[in-house]
N, C-alpha and C positions, 0 to 999 in steps of 0.2 A: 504494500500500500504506500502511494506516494502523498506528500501532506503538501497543499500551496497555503505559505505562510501569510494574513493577511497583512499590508502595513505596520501596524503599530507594536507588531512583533517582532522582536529581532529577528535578524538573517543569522546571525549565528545559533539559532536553534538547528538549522540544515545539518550545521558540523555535529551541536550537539546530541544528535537522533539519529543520525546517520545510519547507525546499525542495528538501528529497529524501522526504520524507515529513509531505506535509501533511494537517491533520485527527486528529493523532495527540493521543493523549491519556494522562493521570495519573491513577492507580485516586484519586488525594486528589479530583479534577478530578469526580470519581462520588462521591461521599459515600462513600468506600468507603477510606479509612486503616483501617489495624490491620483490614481483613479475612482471613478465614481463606481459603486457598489455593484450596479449589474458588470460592466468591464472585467471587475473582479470573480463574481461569477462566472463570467463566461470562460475568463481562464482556466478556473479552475476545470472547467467542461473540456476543456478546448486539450488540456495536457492530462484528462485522465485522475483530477488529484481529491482527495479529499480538503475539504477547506476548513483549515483552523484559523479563528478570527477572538476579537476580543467583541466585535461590534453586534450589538442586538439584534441589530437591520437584518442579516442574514436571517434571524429566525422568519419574516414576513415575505421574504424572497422564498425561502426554502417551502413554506405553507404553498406561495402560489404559483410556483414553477414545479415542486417538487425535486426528483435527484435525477441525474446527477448535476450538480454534483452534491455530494453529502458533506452535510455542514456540523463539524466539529464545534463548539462554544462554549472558549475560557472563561471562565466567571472565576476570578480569582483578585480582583477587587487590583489594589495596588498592591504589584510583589515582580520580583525578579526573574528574568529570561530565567535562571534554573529551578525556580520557583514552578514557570512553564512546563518548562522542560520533564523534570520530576515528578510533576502532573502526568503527562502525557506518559512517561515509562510509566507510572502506576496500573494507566488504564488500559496500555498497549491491548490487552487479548477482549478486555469490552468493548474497543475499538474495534478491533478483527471481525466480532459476531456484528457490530454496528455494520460494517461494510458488505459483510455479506448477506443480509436479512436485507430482504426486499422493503417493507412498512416503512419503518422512520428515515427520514431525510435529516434529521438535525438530532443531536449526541451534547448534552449539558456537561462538562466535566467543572468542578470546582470542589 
């Protein structure tokens, strides 16, 4: 499973996941900083990625488009890229069943 990091999320998440999720990439990493929210979506369609975001908004996208792509959402308030990060290894194999089960389009992790 590949992860497209939304904006306000560091790019060095890429390195620090790597090996639970490699190939994953940074909307900056796409010519695509300060895009506007569908853009963003579309990438994530566009390269195959699941979309980790901190931003709400994807929940109301994912409702009315559906998946893919499937929308990851950090709720983790104010904390640090390992902070992130150590989220994300927590949930690694909730993730997995997330991606493969058809129903849900959006994954709350905090």
């Amino acid at each position: 499973m590949r992860l497209l990091f939304d904006e306000p999320l560091a790019e060095k998440l890429i390195d620090l996941l790597d090996d639970l999720f490699p190939g994953s990439l940074h909307v900056r990493q796409l010519g695509a900083g300060g895009a506007p929210d569908p853009v963003v979506w579309q990438l994530a369609r566009e390269h195959e990625c699941v979309l980790v975001t901190k931003d709400e908004d994807f929940h109301r996208l994912s409702i009315a488009r559906g998946a893919p792509p499937k929308v990851v959402w950090i709720r983790l308030g104010n904390c640090t890229t390992q902070d992130v990060a150590d989220a994300l290894r927590r949930r690694h194999q909730s993730m997995l069943r997330f991606v493969r089960q058809d129903e849900a389009t959006f994954l709350v992790l905090g």
